[in-house]
TORKE-946488 format. One record per residue (C-alpha): residue in three letters; x, y, z. Coordinates in steps of 0.1 Angstrom, whole numbers, plus 5000, padded with zeros to 4 digits. Layout:
ALAXYZ
...
This chain:
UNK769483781840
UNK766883841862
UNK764284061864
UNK764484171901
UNK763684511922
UNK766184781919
UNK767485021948
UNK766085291922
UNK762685131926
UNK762985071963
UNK763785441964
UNK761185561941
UNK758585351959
UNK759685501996
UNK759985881980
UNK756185871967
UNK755185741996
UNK757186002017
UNK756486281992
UNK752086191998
UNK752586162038
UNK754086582034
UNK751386672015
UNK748886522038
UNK750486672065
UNK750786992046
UNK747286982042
UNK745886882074
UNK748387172091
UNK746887382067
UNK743087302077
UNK744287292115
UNK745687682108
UNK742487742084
UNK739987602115
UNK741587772144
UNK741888092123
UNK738188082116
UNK737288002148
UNK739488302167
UNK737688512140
UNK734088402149
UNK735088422188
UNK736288822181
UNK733588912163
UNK731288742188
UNK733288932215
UNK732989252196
UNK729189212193
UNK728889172233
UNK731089462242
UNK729689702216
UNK726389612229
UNK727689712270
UNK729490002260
UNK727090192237
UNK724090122266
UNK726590292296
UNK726590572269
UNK722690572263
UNK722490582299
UNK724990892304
UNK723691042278
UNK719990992292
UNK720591132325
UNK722491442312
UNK719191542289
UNK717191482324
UNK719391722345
UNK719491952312
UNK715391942315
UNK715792002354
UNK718292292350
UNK715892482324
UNK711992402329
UNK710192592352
UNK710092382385
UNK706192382380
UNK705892212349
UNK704691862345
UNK707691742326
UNK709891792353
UNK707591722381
UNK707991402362
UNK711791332368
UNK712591582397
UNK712691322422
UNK715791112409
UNK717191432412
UNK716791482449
UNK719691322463
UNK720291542494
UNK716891562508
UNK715891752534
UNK716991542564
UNK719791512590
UNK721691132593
UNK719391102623
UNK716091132608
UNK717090922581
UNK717790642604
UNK714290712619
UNK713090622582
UNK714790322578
UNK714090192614
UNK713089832610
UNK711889772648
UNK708289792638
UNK708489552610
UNK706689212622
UNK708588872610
UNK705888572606
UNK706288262625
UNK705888052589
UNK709188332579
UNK711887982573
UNK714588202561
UNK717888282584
UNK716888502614
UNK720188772621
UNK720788892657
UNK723389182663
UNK726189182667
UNK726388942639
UNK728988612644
UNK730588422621
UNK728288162620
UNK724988382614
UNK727288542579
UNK727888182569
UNK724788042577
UNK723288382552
UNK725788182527
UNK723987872529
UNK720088022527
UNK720888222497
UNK722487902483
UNK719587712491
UNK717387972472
UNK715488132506
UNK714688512508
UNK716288712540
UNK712988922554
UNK712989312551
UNK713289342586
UNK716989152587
UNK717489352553
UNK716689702569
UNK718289582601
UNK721589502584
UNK721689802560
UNK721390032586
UNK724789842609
UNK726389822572
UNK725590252565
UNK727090312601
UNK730090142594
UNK730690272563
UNK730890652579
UNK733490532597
UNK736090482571
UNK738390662552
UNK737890752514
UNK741090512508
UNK741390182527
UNK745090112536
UNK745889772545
UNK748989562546
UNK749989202541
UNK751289032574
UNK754088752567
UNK751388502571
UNK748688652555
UNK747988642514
UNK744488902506
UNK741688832482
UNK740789022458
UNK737889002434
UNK736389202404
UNK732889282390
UNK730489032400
UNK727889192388
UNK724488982404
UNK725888652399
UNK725888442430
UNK727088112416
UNK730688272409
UNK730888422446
UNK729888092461
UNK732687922438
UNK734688152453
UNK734288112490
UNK734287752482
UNK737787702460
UNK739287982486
UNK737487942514
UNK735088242534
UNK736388532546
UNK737888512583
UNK741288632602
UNK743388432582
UNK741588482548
UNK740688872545
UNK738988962512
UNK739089302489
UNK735889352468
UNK736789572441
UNK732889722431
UNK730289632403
UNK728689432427
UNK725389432416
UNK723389482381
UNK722689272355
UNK722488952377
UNK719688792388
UNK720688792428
UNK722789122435
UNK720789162471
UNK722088852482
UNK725688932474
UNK725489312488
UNK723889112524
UNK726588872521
UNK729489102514
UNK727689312538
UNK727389082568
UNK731488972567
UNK732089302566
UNK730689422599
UNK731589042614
UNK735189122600
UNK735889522601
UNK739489462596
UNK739789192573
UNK736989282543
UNK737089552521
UNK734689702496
UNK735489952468
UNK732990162452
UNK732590082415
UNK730390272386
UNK727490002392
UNK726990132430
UNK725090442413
UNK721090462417
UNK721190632384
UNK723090322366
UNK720590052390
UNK717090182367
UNK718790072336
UNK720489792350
UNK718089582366
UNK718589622405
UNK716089892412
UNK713889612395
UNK715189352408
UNK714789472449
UNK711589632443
UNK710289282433
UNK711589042458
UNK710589362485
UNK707589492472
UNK706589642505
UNK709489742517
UNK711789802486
UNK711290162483
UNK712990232519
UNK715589962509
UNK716790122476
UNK717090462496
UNK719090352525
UNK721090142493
UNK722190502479
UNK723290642516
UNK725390302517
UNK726890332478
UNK727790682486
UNK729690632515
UNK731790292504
UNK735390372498
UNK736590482465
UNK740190272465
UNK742390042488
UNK746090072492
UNK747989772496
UNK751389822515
UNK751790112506
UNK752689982467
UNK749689842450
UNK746390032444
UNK743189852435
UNK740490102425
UNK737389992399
UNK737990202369
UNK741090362364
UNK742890672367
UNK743790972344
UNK746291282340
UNK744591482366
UNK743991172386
UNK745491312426
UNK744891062456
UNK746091362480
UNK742591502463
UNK740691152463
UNK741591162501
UNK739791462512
UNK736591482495
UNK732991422507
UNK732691112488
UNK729291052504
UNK728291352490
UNK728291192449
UNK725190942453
UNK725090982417
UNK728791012403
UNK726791082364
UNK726091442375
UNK727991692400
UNK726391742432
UNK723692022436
UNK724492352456
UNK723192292493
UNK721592542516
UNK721492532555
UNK718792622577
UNK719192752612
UNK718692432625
UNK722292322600
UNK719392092581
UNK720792082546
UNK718592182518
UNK719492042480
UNK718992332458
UNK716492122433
UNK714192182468
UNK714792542465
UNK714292582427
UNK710592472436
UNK710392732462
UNK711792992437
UNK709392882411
UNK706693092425
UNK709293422421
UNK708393582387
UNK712493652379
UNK713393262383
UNK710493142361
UNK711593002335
UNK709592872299
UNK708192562303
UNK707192382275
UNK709592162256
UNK708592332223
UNK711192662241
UNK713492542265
UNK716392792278
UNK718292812246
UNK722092632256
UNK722992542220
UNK722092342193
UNK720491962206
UNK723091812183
UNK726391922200
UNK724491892234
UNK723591472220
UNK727091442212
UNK728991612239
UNK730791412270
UNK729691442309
UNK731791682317
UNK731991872290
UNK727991922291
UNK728592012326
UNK730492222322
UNK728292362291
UNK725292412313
UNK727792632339
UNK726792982323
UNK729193282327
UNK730393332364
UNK729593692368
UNK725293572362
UNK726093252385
UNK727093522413
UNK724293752408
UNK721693472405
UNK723093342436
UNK722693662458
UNK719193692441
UNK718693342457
UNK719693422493
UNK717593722494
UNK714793502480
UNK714993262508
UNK716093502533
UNK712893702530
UNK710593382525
UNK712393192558
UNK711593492575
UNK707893372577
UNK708893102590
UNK710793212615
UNK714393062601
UNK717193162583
UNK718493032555
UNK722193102547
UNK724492962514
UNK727092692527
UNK730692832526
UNK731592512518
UNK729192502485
UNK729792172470
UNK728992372438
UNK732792552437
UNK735192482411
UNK737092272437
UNK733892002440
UNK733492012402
UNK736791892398
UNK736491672428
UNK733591512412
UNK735691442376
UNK738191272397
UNK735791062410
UNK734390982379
UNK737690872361
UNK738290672394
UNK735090502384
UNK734490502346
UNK737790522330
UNK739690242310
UNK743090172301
UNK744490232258
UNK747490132243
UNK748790442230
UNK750390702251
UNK747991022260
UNK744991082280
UNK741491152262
UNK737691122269
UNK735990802267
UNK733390872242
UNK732490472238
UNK730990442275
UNK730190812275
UNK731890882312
UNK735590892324
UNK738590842302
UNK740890632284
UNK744390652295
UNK747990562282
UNK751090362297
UNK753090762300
UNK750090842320
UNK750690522340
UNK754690562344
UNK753690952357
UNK750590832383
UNK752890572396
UNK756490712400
UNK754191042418
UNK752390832443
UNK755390572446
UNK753590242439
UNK753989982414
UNK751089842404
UNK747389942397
UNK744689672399
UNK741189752383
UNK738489572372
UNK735189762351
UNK736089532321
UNK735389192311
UNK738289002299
UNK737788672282
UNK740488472308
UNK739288682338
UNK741988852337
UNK744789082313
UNK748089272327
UNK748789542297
UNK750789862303
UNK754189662307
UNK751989482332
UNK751789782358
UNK747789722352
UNK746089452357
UNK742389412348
UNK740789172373
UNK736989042366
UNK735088752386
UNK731588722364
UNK732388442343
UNK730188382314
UNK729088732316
UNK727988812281
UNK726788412277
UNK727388052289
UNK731087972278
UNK731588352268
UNK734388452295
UNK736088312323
UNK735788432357
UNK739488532381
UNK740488642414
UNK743688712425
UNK745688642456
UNK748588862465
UNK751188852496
UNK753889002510
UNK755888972475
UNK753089172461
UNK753688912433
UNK749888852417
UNK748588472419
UNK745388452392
UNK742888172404
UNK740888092369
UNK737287942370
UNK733787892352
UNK730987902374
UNK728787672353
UNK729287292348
UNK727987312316
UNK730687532304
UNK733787322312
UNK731687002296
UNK731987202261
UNK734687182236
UNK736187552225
UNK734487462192
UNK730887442211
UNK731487702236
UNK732287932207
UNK729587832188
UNK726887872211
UNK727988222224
UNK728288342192
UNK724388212186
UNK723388412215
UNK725288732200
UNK724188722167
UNK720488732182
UNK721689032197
UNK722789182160
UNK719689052143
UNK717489252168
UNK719889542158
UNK719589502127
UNK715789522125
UNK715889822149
UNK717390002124
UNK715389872096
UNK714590222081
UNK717890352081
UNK719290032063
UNK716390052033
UNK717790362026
UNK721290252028
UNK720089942004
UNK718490191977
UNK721490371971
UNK723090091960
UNK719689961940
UNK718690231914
UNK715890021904
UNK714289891933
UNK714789591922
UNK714889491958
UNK717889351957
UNK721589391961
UNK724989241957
UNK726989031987
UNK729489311986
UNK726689601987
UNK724889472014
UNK728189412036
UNK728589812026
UNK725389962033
UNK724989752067
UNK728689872082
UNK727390232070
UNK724090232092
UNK725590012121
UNK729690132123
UNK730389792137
UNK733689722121
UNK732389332118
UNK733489132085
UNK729689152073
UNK730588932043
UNK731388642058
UNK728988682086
UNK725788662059
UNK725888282060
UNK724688352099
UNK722288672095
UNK720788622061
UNK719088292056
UNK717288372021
UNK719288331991
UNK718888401954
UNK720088191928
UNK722588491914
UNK724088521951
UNK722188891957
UNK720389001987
UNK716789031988
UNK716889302014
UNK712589312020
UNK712688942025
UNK715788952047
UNK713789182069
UNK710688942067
UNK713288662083
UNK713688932113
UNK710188962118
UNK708589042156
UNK707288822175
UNK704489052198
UNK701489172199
UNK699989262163
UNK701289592156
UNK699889652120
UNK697789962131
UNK701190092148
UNK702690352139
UNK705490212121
UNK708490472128
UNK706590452163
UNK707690132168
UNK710590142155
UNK711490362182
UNK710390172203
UNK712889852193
UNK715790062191
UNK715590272221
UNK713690012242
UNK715990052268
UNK715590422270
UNK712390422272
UNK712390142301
UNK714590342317
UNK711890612317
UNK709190422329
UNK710790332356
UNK711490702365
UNK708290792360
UNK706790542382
UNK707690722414
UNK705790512441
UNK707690202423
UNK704189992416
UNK705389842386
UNK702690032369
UNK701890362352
UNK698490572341
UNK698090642303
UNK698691002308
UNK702290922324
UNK702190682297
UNK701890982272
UNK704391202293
UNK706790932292
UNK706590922250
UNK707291312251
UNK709791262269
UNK712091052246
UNK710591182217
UNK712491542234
UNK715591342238
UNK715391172207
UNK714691512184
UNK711991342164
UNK707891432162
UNK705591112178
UNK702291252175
UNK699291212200
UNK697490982180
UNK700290742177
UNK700890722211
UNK696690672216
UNK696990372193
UNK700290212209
UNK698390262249
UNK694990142237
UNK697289832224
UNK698989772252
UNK695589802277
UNK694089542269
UNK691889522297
UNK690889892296
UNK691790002335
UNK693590282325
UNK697090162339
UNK699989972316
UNK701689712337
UNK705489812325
UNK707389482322
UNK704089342301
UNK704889632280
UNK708489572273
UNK708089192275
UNK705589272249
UNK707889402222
UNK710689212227
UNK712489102189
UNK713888782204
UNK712688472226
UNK715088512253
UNK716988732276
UNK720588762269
UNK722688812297
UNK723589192290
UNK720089402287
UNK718189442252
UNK717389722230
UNK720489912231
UNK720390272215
UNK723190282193
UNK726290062187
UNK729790182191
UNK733290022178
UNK735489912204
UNK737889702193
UNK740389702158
UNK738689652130
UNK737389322122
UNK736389392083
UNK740089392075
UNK740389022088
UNK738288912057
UNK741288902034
UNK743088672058
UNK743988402038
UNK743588112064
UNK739288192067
C-alpha cells in the first residue's frame, strides 16, 4: 500500500493554518481596539487639560473683578487702593453721546504720505470692505484715523438697532452663521474664501467672541465692522461674553490694540466699549430659530431681553452703577459721586485693607457666584433708602454752589427690575448647556448658568421656536447638537487650544431651517497630520500646560507627598503619587498612566522621587534664589491675576509702572489672595526685575520674565486654579483595552 496524504491530513494541515490566521486576526483587532482606545484616552485627557485650563481662568477673572467692585463698594473713595482701580469702574462717565463723539473725532488726526495701508472714504463701498480683506491678509496696519473714523460710523449704527435682530430667509437666500472666532484671522479668511464675502445674496450672522486670545482681533472687528455699515441688512453681529472691557485685560485685546495703536489706542479701546455695549444681544431667524452666544436659563424672558438698555451693561461681570442727572440731563455714574461724598464725614468709610466694611467672612465671599455676591453686597433695603435720601441732600446742597441741581433718575438702573435685567443678560452671555434636567449656577466659569433639556422644552414651547444656536464652547468637530438636537453649539476657531486641537464650523441655514455644517482647519499643517500626530502633538503642548501647574503648586503637593512618606524618605509609590497629585489639583485625569509623560526620573523600585521630579520642572528666568520662595510661588500660580492687575493699574496704558504701583499692585493680590507678602519681599522681587535702576518695571518684561515654559500656548498661562469639567477620567484607567 502506499503511503500517501490523507483527507485527515489535508484537513488538519488547512485547520492549523486557518486556526493561526484567527488568532492573528484576533490579535491585531485586539491591538487596533487597544491603539484607538489609548489614543481616544490621551485625546480626552488632552482635551480635559485645555478646557480646565479656559474655564478655571473666566472664573479667576469673575472672581477678580468681584473683589475689585467689593474694594470700590467699601474703601473710602480717597484711599490709594482704590484710587488705584476706580477708573475700570467708571463706565458711565460724565458725558452726553455728543461730547463723546467730540472725543473720538478723528478729523485732526494727520495720515503720512509713506501711510501704504488701505485709505477708507465714507460711505464705505463694497470694494473699499474687500480691499480691508486683502490689506489685513497681506499683513498691513489700517491707520488710527480710518480706525477712529470707522468706529465712530460702526457706534452710530449700532444705536440704531433693536436689542434682538429679526431676520428671515428669502426663497433664494441661505444665511451664514459663524461662532467664536476669537482673534484668529486665518479662519475668517477661510471662510469668506470657501463661502464667499458677505453681499445681497450671501448675508452673514456673527454670533460674538470675536476678539481675545488671537493675535489679530482689530482686524476682524474693522472687517466685520466695515460689511456691516456697507451691508446694514444683510450682516449681523451678536454680543458675546468676550465683547466685555473687563474680560479684554485678561485676554489679550486691551494689549493687543494698545500695541499696534500706541498713540491712539487709549481713545480706541473707549469708543470699543460704547460699540460692545450697544451690539445686539440675539438674532431671530423666521421667527423659529434663535442664535444667541451663551445660552439661556429658567428665568431666561426675550419679552424682558427686548426692552432693556443693553448699552447700559459695558461690563456684563458687574450690575450697572446708580446714575444721577444734572440739570443739564448729563448723567453722572455714582462711582463719580462716591468721590464727591468722600469729603462728607457720614459716608467715610475705613480705608485700609487691614478693616474693610465687615460683609462676611473672605472665604464665603472667594467662593460665592456673581450674583450671589451681588446680591450679598445689596445691604438691607430700609439703610439703601435712607442712604439714598442722605445722598440727594448731599448733592443737592453741594450743586447748589454750583448753580445746578442734581436729582436721582426715576429710572435708577439700580432697581430690582435692572438687577434682574442684568442676570438675564448675563446667562444670555455666560451660560452653558448640561445633560441632566434642572437649572443651576455655573460655578466652573464663575458667571451664568448651566441648563437642562426640561429647561429647553419650556424656553422653546414659551417663545414658539425650535431651535437654539449658541456658540461660547469649543467643540472638537466645530460643532455638537445635544438636547435632542434643539441646541446646537456652533464654534469657527479651529485649533483653538493648539495646532490639530479642534476643528473649526459654520453653518448655513435656509428656508427649511434645516442646519448645513461647513467643517474646516485653518492650518495646512494640520490636515498634512495623521490623527496619531495631531493627537500627539496637542497633547505635548497640554501637558506643558500641566507641568507649569504642577510646579505652581509645588508647596501644596510636598505636603500632599509627606503624608504618604512618614520618613522623608523623599520618595513615594506610583499609586501615592497619582493620589496626592488628584488631591492638590482635582483634575479627575488618570495620573497613573499619565507619569510616563510628566515624570521623567525613575528609580529602580518604580517610586517617585518627588524633590527630583520638581528639579525636572525647574524655571527657566531670571535667578530667583534670593526670592522669596512662597513669593514666587505666587507669582507662577496666579500669574494671570496679577497681569491682570498691572494692566489695571497702569491707567495711562504705557506699558509701564513705578515701583510704588509696583508695591500697590502686590497688596493688592496679596488682599485677594488672603495671604501675608511682606515689604521686604516685594523690595527684593522689584529690585530684581529693575535691572537698570529707573524706577519703572516694563510689565510684559516682567511676566515674560517668569514664565515656566518656552512658549506661549494658545490659551493664556498661569491660570489660578483648575476646575473639573468633564466625567471623570481616573476611572478610564481600569479599561481593559489601555
Amino acid at each position: 500500500m502506499g503511503c500517501g496524504v490523507t483527507k485527515s491530513d489535508h484537513f488538519h494541515k488547512h485547520s492549523g493554518k486557518a486556526v493561526t490566521t484567527i488568532r492573528a486576526a484576533v490579535l491585531i483587532q485586539r491591538w487596533y481596539r487597544q491603539y484607538v482606545a489609548r489614543t481616544e484616552m490621551r485625546r480626552r485627557y488632552t482635551w480635559h487639560i485645555f478646557q480646565s485650563i479656559e474655564y478655571s481662568g473666566e472664573q479667576a477673572q469673575i472672581k477678580l473683578y468681584n473683589f475689585l467692585g467689593y474694594l470700590m463698594d467699601n474703601f473710602t473713595p480717597s484711599s490709594n487702593e482704590r484710587n488705584l482701580i476706580s477708573h475700570i469702574f467708571r463706565e458711565n462717565d460724565v458725558c452726553r453721546d455728543a461730547e463723546w463723539e467730540r472725543y473720538f473725532c478723528y478729523k485732526n488726526i494727520e495720515v503720512p504720505e509713506i501711510y501704504s495701508g488701505p485709505h477708507l472714504f465714507f460711505p464705505l463701498t463694497v470694494e473699499q470692505a474687500v480691499g480691508l480683506v486683502e490689506a489685513f491678509r497681506n499683513k498691513k496696519q489700517l491707520h488710527s484715523r480710518y480706525v477712529l473714523q470707522l468706529l465712530v460710523e460702526t457706534w452710530k449704527r449700532l444705536r440704531m438697532l433693536p436689542n434682538i435682530n429679526r431676520i428671515s430667509t428669502c426663497q433664494s437666500k441661505e444665511i451664514t452663521i459663524c461662532g467664536d472666532l476669537h482673534g484668529q484671522l486665518e479662519d475668517l479668511l477661510l471662510i469668506f474664501y470657501k463661502n464667499g464675502m458677505p453681499s445681497l445674496e450671501k448675508p452673514y450672522l456673527f454670533n460674538g467672541d470675536f476678539v481675545d486670545r488671537g493675535k489679530d482681533s482689530i482686524e476682524i472687528l474693522l472687517i466685520l465692522f466695515s460689511f456691516l455699515l456697507v451691508y446694514p441688512s444683510d450682516v449681523y453681529l451678536n454680543r458675546g461674553n468676550h465683547e466685555d472691557h473687563i474680560v479684554n485685560l485678561r485676554y489679550g485685546f486691551t494689549k493687543e490694540v494698545l500695541t499696534k495703536y500706541k498713540l491712539h489706542g487709549k481713545r480706541i479701546l473707549k469708543l470699543l466699549q460704547k460699540i460692545f455695549s450697544w451690539l445686539p444681544l440675539a438674532t431671530v431667524i423666521d421667527q423659529k430659530v434663535l442664535v444667541l452666544h451663551g445660552g439661556i436659563s429658567d428665568t431666561t424672558d426675550l419679552g424682558v431681553l427686548t426692552r432693556v438698555d443693553r448699552h447700559n451693561y459695558v461690563s456684563a461681570l458687574r450690575p450697572p452703577k446708580k446714575r444721577y442727572f444734572s440739570s443739564t440731563q448729563t448723567s453722572i455714574d455714582s462711582d463719580v459721586d462716591l468721590d464727591v461724598l468722600g469729603n462728607n464725614k457720614y459716608f467715610q468709610r475705613r480705608a485700609s485693607f487691614i478693616y474693610p466694611k465687615p460683609l462676611g467672612t473672605r472665604e464665603s465671599f472667594q467662593n460665592r457666584s456673581l450674583q450671589d455676591f451681588s446680591d450679598r453686597i445689596k445691604g438691607k433695603v430700609e439703610d439703601e433708602l435712607e442712604i439714598r435720601k442722605r445722598k440727594q441732600s448731599v448733592f443737592i446742597n453741594r450743586s447748589t454752589e454750583k448753580e445746578t441741581t442734581l436729582t436721582v433718575s426715576t429710572e435708577s438702573v439700580n432697581s430690582d427690575n435692572a438687577r434682574e435685567e442684568w442676570k438675564q443678560i448675563l446667562d444670555l452671555l455666560w451660560s452653558d448647556p448640561m445633560t441632566q434636567d434642572g437649572c443651576m449656577p455655573n460655578e466652573v466659569r464663575g458667571g451664568g448658568c448651566y441648563w437642562g433639556p426640561d429647561v429647553t422644552e419650556d424656553f422653546l414651547s414659551k417663545h414658539n421656536l425650535q431651535l437654539i444656536i449658541r456658540s461660547h464652547e469649543c467643540k472638537q468637530e466645530g460643532y455638537e447638537f445635544c438636547h435632542n438636537r434643539k441646541i446646537l453649539t456652533l464654534f469657527s476657531a479651529s485649533n483653538y487650544y493648539d495646532v490639530g486641537s479642534n476643528r473649526g464650523a459654520y453653518v448655513k441655514l435656509g428656508p427649511d431651517l434645516v442646519p448645513y455644517m461647513i467643517q474646516y482647519q485653518a492650518t495646512s499643517m494640520t490636515r498634512e497630520l495623521t490623527v496619531r500626530q495631531s493627537v500627539g502633538r496637542t497633547e505635548r503642548s497640554a501637558l506643558k500646560v500641566l507641568r507649569e501647574q504642577l510646579f505652581a503648586h509645588k508647596s501644596d503637593l510636598i505636603c500632599a507627598f509627606k503624608k504618604f512618606d512618614r520618613d522623608n524618605t523623599g520618595l513615594v509609590s506610583l499609586n501615592d503619587w497619582a493620589t496626592a497629585v488628584e488631591s492638590v489639583m482635582h483634575l479627575g485625569l488618570p495620573w497613573r498612566m499619565m507619569r510616563g509623560q510628566l515624570v521623567t526620573c525613575k528609580t529602580s523600585d518604580g517610586t517617585v522621587d518627588y524633590h527630583e521630579w520638581f528639579n525636572e520642572l525647574a524655571i527657566k528666568g531670571p535667578n530667583t534664589d534670593h526670592i522669596d520662595q512662597s513669593l514666587l510661588e505666587t507669582l507662577y500660580r496666579h500669574r494671570s491675576t496679577l497681569e491682570t492687575i498691572f494692566r489695571i493699574v497702569d491707567t495711562d496704558n504705557s506699558g509701564f509702572i513705578t515701583i510704588e504701583d509696583f508695591r500697590q499692585t502686590w497688596k493688592l493680590l496679596s488682599v485677594y489672595l488672603k495671604m501675608e507678602i511682606t515689604e521686604e519681599a516685594i523690595s527684593d522681587l522689584s529690585v530684581t526685575i529693575d535691572s537698570n535702576q529707573d524706577g519703572s518695571i516694563d510689565i510684559d518684561e516682567f511676566m515674560e520674565a517668569f514664565r515656566l515654559t518656552d512658549k506661549k500656548s494658545r490659551l493664556e498661562r498661569g491660570r489660578s486654579m483648575f476646575m473639573g469639567t468633564a466625567t471623570d477620567l481616573t476611572k478610564l484607567e481600569e479599561d481593559p483595552n489601555i
